[in-house]
MIBA-824989 format. One record per residue: residue number from 1; x, y, z of N, C-alpha, C in turn. Coordinates in Angstrom, 2 decimals. Example, Ala and Ser with C-alpha at 12.3 -4.5 7.8 and 13.67 -1.06 7.14 Angstrom:
BEGIN
ATOM    k     n.c1     n.c2     n.c3    ca.c1    ca.c2    ca.c3     c.c1     c.c2     c.c3
ATOM    1    13.19    -5.69     7.80    12.30    -4.50     7.80    13.20    -3.30     7.80
ATOM    2    12.85    -2.25     7.08    13.67    -1.06     7.14    12.90     0.03     7.87
END
This chain:
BEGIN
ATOM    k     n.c1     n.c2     n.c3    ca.c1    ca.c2    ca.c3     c.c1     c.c2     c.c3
ATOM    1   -28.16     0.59    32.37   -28.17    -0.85    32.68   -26.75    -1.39    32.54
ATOM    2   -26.07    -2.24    33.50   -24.75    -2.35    33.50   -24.97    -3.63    32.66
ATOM    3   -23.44    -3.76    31.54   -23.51    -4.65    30.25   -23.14    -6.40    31.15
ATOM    4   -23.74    -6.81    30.79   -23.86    -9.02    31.09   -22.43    -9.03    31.37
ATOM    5   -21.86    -9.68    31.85   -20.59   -10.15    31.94   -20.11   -11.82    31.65
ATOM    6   -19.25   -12.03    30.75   -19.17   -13.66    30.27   -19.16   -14.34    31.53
ATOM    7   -19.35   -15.18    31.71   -19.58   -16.08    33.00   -18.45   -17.36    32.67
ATOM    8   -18.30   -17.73    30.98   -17.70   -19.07    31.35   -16.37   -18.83    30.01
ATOM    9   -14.92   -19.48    30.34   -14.51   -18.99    29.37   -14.59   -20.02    28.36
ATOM   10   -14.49   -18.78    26.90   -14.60   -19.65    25.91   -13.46   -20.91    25.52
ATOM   11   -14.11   -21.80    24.60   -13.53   -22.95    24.57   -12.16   -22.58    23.71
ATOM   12   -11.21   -23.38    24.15    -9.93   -23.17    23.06    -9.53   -22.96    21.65
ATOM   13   -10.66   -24.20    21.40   -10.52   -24.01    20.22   -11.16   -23.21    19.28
ATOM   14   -12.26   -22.62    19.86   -13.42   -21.79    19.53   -12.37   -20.29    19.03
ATOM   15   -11.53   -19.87    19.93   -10.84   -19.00    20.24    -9.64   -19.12    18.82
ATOM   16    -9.32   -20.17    18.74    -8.29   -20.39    17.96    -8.87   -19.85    16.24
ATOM   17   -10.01   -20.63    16.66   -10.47   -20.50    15.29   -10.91   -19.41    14.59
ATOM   18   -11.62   -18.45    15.70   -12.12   -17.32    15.75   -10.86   -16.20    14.86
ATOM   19   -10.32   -16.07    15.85    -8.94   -15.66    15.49    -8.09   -15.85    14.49
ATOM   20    -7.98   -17.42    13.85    -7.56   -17.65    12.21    -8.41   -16.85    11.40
ATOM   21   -10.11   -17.18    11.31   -10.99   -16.60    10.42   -10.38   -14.76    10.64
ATOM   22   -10.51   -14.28    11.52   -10.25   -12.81    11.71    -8.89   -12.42    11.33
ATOM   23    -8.26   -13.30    10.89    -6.74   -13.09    10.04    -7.18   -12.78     8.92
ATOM   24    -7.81   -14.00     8.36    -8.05   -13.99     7.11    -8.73   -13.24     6.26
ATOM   25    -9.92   -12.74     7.38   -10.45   -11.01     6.66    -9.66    -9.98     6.85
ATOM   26    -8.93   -10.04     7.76    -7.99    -8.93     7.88    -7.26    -8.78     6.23
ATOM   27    -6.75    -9.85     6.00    -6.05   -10.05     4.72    -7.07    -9.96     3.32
ATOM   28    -8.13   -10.15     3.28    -9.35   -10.06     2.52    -9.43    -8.64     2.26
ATOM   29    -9.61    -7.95     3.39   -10.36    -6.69     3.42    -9.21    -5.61     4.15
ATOM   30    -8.09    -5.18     3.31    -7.08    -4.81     3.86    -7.21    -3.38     4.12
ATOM   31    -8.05    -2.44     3.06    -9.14    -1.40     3.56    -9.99    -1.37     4.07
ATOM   32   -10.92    -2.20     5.45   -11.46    -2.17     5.96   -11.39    -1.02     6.80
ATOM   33   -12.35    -0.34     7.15   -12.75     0.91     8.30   -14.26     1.44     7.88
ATOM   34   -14.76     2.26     9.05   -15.53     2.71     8.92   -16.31     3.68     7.62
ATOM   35   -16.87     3.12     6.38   -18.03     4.15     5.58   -17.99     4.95     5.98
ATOM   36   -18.47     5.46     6.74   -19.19     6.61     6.95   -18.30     8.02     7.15
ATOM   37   -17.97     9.34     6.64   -17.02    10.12     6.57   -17.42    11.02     7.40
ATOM   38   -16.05    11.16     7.97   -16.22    12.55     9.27   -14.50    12.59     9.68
ATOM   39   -14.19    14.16    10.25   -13.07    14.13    10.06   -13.02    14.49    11.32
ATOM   40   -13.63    14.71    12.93   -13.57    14.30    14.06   -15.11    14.11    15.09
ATOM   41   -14.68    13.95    16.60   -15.22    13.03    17.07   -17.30    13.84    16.90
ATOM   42   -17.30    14.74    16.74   -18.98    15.23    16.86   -19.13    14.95    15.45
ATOM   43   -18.28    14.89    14.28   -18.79    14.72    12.92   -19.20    13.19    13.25
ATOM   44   -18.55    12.29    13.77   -18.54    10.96    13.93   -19.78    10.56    14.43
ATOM   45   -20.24    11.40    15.50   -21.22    11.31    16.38   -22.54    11.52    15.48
ATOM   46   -22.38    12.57    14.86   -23.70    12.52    14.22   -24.17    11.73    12.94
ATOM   47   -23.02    11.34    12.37   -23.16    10.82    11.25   -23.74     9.67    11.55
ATOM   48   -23.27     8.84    12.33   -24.07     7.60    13.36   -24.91     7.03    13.43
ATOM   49   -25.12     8.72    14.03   -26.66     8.43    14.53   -27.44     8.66    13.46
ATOM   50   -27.43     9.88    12.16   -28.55     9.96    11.26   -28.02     8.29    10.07
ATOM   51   -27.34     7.42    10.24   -27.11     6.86     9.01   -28.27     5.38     9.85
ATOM   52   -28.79     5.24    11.11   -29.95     4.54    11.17   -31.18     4.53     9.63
ATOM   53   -31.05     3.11     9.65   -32.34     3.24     8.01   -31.82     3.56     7.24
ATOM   54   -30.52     4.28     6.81   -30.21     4.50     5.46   -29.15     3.95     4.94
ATOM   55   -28.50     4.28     3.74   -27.26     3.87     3.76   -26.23     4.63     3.76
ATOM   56   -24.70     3.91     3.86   -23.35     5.20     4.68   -23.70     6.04     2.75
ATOM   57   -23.59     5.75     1.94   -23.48     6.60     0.29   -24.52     7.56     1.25
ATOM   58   -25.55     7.68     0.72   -26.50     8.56     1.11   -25.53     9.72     2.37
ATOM   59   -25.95     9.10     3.69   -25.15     9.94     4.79   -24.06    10.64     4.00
ATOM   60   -22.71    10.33     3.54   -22.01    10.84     3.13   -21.77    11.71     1.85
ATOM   61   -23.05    11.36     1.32   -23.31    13.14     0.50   -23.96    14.13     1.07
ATOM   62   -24.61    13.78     2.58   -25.92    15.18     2.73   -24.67    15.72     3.91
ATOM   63   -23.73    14.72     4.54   -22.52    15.27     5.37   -21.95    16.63     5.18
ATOM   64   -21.82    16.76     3.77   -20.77    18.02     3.90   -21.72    19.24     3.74
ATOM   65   -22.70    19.28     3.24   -23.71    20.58     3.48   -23.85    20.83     4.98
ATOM   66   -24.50    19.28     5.68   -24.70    19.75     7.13   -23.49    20.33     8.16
ATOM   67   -22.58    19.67     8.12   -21.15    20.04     8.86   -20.95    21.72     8.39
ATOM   68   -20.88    21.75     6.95   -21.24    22.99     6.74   -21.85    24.38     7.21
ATOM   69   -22.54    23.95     7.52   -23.82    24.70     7.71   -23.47    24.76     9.56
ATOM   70   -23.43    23.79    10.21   -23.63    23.33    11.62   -22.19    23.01    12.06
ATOM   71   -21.40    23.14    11.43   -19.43    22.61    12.33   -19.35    22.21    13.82
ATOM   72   -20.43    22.81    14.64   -20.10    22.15    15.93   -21.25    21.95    16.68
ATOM   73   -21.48    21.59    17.97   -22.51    20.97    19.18   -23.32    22.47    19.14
ATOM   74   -22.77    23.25    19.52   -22.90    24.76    20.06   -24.17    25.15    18.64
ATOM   75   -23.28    25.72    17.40   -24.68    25.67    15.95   -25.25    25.06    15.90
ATOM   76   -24.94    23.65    15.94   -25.70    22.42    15.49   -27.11    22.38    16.31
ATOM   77   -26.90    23.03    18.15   -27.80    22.93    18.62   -28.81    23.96    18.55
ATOM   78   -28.16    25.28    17.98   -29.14    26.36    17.63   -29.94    25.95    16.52
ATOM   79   -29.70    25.52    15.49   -30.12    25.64    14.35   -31.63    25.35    14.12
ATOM   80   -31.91    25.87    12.99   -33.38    26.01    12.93   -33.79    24.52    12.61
ATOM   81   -35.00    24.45    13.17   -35.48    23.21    12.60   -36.02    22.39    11.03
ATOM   82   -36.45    24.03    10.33   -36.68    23.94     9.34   -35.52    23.36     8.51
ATOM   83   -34.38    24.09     8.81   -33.34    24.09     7.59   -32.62    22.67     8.00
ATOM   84   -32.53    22.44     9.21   -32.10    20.68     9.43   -33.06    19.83     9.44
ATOM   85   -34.42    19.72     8.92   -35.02    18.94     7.88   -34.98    18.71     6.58
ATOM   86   -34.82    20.01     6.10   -34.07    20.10     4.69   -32.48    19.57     4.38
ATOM   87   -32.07    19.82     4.99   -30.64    19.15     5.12   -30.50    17.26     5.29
ATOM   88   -31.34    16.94     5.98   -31.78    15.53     6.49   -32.58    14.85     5.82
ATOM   89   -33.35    15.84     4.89   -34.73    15.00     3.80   -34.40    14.00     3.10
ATOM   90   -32.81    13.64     2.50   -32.75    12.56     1.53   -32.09    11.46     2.28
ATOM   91   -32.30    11.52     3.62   -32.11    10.00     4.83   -33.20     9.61     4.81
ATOM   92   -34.51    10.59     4.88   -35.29     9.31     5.23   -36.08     9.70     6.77
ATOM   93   -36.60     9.39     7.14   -37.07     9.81     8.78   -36.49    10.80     9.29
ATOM   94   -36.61    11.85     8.09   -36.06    13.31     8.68   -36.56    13.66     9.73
ATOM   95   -37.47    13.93     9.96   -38.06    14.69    11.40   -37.81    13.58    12.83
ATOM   96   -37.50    12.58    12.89   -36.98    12.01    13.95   -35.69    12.47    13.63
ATOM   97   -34.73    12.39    12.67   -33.75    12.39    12.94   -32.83    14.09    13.35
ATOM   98   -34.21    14.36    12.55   -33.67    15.90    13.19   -33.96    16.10    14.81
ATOM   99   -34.79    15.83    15.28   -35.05    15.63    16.93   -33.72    15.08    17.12
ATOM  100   -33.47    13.97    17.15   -32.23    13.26    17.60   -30.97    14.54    17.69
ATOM  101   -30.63    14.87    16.36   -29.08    15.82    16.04   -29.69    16.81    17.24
ATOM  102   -30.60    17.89    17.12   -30.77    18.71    17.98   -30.58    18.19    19.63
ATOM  103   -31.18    17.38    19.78   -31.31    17.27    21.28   -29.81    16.19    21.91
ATOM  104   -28.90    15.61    20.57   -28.17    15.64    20.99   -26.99    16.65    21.01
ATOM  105   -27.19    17.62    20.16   -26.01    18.60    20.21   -26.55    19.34    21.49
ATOM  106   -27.59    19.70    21.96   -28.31    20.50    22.97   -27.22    20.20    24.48
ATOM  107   -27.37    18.73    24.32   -27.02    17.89    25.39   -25.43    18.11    25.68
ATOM  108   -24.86    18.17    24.45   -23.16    18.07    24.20   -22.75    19.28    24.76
ATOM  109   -23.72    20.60    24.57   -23.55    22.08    25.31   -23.96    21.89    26.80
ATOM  110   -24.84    21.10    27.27   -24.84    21.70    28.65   -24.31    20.79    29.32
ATOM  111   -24.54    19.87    28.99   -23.87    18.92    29.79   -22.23    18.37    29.54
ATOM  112   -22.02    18.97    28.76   -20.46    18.11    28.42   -19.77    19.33    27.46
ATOM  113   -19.99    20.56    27.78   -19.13    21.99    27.56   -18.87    21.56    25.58
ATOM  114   -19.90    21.30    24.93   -19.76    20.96    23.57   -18.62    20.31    22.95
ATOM  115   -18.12    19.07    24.09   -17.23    18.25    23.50   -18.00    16.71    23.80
ATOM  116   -17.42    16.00    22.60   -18.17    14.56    23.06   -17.22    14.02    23.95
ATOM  117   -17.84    13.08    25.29   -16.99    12.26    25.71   -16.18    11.60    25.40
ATOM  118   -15.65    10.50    25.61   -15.14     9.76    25.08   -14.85     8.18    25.74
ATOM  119   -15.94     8.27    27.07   -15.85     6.91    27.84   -17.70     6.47    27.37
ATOM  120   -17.82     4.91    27.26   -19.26     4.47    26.49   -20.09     5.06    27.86
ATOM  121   -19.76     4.60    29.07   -21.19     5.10    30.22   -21.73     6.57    29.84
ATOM  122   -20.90     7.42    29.13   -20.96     8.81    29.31   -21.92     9.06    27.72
ATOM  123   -21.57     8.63    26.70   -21.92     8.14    25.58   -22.85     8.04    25.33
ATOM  124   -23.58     6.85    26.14   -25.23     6.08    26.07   -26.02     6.91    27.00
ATOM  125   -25.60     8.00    27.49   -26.70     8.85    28.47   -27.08     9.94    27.53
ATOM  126   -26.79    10.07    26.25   -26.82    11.28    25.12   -27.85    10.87    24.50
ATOM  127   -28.90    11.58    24.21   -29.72    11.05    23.32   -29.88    10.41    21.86
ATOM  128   -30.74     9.23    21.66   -30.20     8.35    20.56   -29.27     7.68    20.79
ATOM  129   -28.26     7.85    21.21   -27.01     7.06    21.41   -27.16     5.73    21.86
ATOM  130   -27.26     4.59    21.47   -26.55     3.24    22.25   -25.51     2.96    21.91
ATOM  131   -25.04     2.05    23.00   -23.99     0.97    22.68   -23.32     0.82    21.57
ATOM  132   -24.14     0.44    20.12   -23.39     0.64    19.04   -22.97     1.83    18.63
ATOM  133   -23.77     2.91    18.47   -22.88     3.96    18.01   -22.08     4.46    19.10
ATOM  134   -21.84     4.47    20.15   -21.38     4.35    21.36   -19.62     3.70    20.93
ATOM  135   -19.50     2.75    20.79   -18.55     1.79    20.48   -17.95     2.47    19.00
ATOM  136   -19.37     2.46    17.95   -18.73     3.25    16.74   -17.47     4.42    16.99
ATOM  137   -17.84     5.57    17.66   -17.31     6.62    18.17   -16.30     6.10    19.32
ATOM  138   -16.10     5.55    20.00   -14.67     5.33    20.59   -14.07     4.74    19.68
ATOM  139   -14.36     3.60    18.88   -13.22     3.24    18.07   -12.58     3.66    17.44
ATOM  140   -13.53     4.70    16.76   -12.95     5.32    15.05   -12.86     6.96    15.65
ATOM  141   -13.01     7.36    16.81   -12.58     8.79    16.54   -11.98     8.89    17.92
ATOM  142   -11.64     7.80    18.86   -11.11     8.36    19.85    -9.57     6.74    19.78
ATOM  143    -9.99     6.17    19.19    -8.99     5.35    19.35    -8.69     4.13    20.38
ATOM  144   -10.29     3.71    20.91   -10.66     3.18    22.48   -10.86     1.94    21.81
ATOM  145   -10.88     0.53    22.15   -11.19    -0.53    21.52   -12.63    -0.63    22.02
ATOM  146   -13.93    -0.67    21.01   -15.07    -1.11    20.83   -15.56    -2.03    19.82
ATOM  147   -17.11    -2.87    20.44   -16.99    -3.72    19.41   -18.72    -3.24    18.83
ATOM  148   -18.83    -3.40    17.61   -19.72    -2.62    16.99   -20.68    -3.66    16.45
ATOM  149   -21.57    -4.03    17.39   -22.64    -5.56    16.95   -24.04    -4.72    16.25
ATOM  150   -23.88    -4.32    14.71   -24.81    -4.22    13.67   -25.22    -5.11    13.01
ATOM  151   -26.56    -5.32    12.34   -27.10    -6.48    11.61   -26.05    -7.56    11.18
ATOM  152   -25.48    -6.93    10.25   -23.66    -7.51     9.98   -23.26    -8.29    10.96
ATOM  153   -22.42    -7.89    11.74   -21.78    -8.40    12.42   -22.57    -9.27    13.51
ATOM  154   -23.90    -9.27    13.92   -24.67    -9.82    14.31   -25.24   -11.23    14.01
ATOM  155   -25.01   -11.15    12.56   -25.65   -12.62    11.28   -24.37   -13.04    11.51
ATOM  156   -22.97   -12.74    11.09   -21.67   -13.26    11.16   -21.66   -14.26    11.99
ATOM  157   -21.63   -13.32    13.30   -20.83   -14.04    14.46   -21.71   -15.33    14.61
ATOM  158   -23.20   -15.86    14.44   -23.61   -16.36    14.82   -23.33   -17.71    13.76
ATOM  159   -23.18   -17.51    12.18   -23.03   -18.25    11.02   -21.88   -18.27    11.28
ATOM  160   -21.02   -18.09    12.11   -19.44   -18.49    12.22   -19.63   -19.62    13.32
ATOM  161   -20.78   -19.50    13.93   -20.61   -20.67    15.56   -20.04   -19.51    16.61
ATOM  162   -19.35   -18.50    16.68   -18.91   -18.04    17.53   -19.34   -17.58    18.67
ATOM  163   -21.06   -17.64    19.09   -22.13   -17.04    19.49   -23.26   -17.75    18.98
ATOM  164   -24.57   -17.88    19.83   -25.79   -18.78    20.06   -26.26   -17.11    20.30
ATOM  165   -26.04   -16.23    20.67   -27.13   -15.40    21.47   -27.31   -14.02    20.03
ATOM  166   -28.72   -13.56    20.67   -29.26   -12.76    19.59   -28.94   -11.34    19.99
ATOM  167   -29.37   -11.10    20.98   -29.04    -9.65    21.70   -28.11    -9.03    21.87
ATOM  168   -27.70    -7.87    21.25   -26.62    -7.37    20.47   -25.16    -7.54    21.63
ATOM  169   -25.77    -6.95    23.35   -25.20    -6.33    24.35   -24.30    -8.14    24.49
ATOM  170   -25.00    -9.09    24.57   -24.63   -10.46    24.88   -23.88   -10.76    23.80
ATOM  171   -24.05   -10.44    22.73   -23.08   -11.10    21.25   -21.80    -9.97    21.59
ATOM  172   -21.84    -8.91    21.55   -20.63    -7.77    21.76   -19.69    -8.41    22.97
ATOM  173   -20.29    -9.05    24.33   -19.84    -9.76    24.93   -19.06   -11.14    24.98
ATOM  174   -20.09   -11.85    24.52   -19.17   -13.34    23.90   -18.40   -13.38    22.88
ATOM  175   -18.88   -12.35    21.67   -17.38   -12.05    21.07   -16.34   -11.72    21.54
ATOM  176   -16.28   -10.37    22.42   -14.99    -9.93    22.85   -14.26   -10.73    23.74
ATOM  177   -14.56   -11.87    24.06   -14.35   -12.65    25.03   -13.06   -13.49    24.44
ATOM  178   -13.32   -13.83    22.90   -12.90   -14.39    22.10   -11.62   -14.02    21.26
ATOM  179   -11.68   -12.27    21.53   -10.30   -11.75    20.58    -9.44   -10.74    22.25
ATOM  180    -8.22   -10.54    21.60    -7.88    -9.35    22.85    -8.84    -7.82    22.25
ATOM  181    -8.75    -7.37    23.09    -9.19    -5.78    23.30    -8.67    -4.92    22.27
ATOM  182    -7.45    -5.21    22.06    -7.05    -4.48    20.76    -7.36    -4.36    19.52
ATOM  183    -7.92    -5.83    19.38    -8.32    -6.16    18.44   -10.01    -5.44    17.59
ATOM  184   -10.25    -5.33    18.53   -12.30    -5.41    18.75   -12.60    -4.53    17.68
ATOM  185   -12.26    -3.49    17.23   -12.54    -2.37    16.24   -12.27    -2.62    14.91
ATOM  186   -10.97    -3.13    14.70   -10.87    -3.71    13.54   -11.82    -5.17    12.83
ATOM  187   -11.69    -5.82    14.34   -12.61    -7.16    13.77   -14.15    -6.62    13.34
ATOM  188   -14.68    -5.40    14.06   -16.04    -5.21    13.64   -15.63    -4.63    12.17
ATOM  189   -14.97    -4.36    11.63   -14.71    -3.37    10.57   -15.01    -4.69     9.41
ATOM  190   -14.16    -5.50     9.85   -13.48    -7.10     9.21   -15.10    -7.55     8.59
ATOM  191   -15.70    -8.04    10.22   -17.11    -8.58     9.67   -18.32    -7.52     8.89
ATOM  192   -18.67    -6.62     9.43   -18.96    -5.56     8.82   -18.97    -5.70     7.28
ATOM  193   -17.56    -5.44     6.78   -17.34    -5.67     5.53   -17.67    -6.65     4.75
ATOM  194   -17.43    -8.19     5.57   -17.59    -9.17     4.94   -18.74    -9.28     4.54
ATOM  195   -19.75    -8.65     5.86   -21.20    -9.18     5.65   -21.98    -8.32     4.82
ATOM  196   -21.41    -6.81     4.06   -21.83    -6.37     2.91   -21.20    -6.66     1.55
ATOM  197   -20.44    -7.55     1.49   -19.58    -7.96     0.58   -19.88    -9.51    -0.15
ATOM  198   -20.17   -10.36     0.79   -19.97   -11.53     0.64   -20.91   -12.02     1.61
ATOM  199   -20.77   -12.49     2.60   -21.77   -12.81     3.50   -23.36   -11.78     3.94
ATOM  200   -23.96   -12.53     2.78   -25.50   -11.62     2.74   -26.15   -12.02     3.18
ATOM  201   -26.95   -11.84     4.36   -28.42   -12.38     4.60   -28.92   -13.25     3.83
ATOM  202   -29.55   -13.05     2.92   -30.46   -14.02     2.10   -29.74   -14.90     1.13
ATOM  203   -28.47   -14.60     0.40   -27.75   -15.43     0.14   -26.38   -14.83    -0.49
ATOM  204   -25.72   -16.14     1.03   -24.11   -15.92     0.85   -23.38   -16.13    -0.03
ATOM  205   -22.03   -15.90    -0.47   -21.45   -16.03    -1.06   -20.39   -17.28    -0.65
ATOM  206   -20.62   -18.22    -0.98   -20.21   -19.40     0.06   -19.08   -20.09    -0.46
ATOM  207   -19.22   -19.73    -1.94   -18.27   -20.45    -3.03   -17.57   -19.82    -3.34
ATOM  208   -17.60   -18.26    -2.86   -16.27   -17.65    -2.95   -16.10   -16.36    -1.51
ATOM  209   -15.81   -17.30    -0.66   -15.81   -16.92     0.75   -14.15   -17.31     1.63
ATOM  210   -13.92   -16.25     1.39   -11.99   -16.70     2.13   -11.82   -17.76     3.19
ATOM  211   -13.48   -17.50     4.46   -13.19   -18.53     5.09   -14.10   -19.53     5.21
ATOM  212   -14.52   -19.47     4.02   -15.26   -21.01     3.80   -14.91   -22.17     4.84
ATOM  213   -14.00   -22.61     4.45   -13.06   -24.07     5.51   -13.17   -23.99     6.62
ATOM  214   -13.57   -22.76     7.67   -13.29   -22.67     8.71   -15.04   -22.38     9.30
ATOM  215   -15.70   -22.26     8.17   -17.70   -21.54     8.66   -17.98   -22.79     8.82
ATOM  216   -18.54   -22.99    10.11   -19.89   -23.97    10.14   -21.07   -23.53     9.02
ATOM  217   -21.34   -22.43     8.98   -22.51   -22.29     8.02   -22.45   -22.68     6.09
ATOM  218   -21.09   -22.90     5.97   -21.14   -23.20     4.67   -21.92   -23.73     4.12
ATOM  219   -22.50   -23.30     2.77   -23.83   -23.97     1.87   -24.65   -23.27     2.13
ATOM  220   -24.98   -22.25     3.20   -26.00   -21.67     3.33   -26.45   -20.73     2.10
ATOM  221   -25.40   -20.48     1.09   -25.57   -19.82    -0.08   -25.03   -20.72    -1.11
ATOM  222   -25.11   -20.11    -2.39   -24.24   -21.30    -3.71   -22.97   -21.51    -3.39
ATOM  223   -22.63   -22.78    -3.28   -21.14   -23.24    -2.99   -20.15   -22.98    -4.73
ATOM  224   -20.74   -23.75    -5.75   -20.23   -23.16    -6.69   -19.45   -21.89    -6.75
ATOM  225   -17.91   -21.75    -6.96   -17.35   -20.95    -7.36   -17.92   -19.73    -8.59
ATOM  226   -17.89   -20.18    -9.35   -18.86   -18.88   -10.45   -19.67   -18.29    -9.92
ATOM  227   -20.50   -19.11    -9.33   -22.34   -18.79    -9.12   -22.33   -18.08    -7.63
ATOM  228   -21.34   -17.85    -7.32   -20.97   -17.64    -5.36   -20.22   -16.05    -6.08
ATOM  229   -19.20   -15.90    -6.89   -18.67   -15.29    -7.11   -19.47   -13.65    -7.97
ATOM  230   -20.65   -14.16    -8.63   -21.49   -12.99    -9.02   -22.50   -12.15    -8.02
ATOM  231   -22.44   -12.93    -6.93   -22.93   -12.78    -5.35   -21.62   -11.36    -4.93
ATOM  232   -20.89   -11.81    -4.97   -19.83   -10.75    -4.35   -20.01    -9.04    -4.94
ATOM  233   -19.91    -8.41    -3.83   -19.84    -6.99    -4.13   -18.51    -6.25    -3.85
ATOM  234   -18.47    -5.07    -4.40   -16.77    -4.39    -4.62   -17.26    -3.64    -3.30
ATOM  235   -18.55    -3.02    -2.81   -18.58    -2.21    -1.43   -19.62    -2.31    -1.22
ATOM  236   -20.03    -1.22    -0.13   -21.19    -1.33     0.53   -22.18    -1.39     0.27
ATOM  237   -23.13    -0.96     0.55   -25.06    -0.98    -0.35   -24.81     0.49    -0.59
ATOM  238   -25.16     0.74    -1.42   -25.28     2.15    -1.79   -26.59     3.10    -0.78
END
């Protein structure tokens, strides 16, 4: 399905503002990048896809047995089913997720000589794969600007004003509309972070939020400094 295209451009100041706030996490969150550990583009790929439902801690302890065990598309796609359930058991929806790894490493051998692409059309035809992990994997292992619209960054953009729309493909859109292209990978990293850090679902950290001054949503959590501030986390969800 070819992705919506913005129709109207965004407002000036919308843009302006967008762009201050995305300074200011930049400066917030000066280690911002991707959780999840892999040291190239098929480790990237799979990690991805099995960290659906769980969290990146988890993924990144059962990582180094599986890579282990499986190093590339080619093993990964032989491998027994038994032993990559066992390998996968402490994610969680092992047996889907073992379908997934198999039939996408299967895919990476015949169809794409056991290298991952590296353009999104080519990406989202792999099994499991959308758009987001799609975008995940150009950004962080090929170096392509993508924008990565997860729960996170999804609640953000919308508690920032920056976006009215719910649907990930349309928010990835009216955001990017908003920063240059260069930018897009880091800003998902930016909100991402924020929104396991500070900006929580059920309640924000509002009173100790860098860009308080600049959120329409302020108050949506304790404004109080103290009481905003025991809200804050040092990293991700475990």
């Amino acid at each position: 399905m070819p992705a919506p295209t913005v129709s109207a451009k965004p407002d000036t100041s919308l843009v302006r503002r967008a762009r201050k706030m995305d300074r200011i996490l930049a400066e917030t969150y000066p280690d911002a990048r991707a959780e999840l550990d892999f040291t190239n583009a098929f480790e990237c790929l799979v990690v991805t896809v099995v960290s659906a439902q769980t969290t990146d801690r988890r993924v990144n302890a059962a990582s180094p047995a599986l890579f282990a065990a499986y190093p590339t598309p080619e093993a990964m796609a032989a491998a027994p089913r038994e032993h990559m359930e066992q390998l996968l058991g402490p994610l969680g929806f092992f047996r889907a997720k073992t379908d997934s790894v198999l039939k996408l490493s299967q895919a990476l051998v015949e169809r794409f000589d056991g290298q991952v692409p590296d353009r999104l059309e080519d990406l989202v035809t792999l099994p499991g794969v959308g758009r987001k992990t799609a975008n995940v994997v150009l950004g962080n292992a090929f170096d392509k600007p993508g924008i990565t619209v997860d729960t996170h960054f999804g609640r953000l953009a919308r508690r920032f004003g920056w976006t009215e729309e719910t649907d990930p493909v349309k928010v990835e859109h009216a955001v990017g509309a908003l920063f240059p292209k260069r930018d897009w990978t880091m800003l998902s990293h930016h909100l991402i972070w924020h929104g396991r850090r500070r900006c929580h679902a059920k309640k924000p950290a509002c009173g100790a939020c860098p860009v308080a001054r600049l959120c329409p949503s302020f108050g949506a959590g304790p404004t109080d400094p103290v009481e905003a501030e025991k809200l804050v986390k040092t990293q991700g969800p475990a």
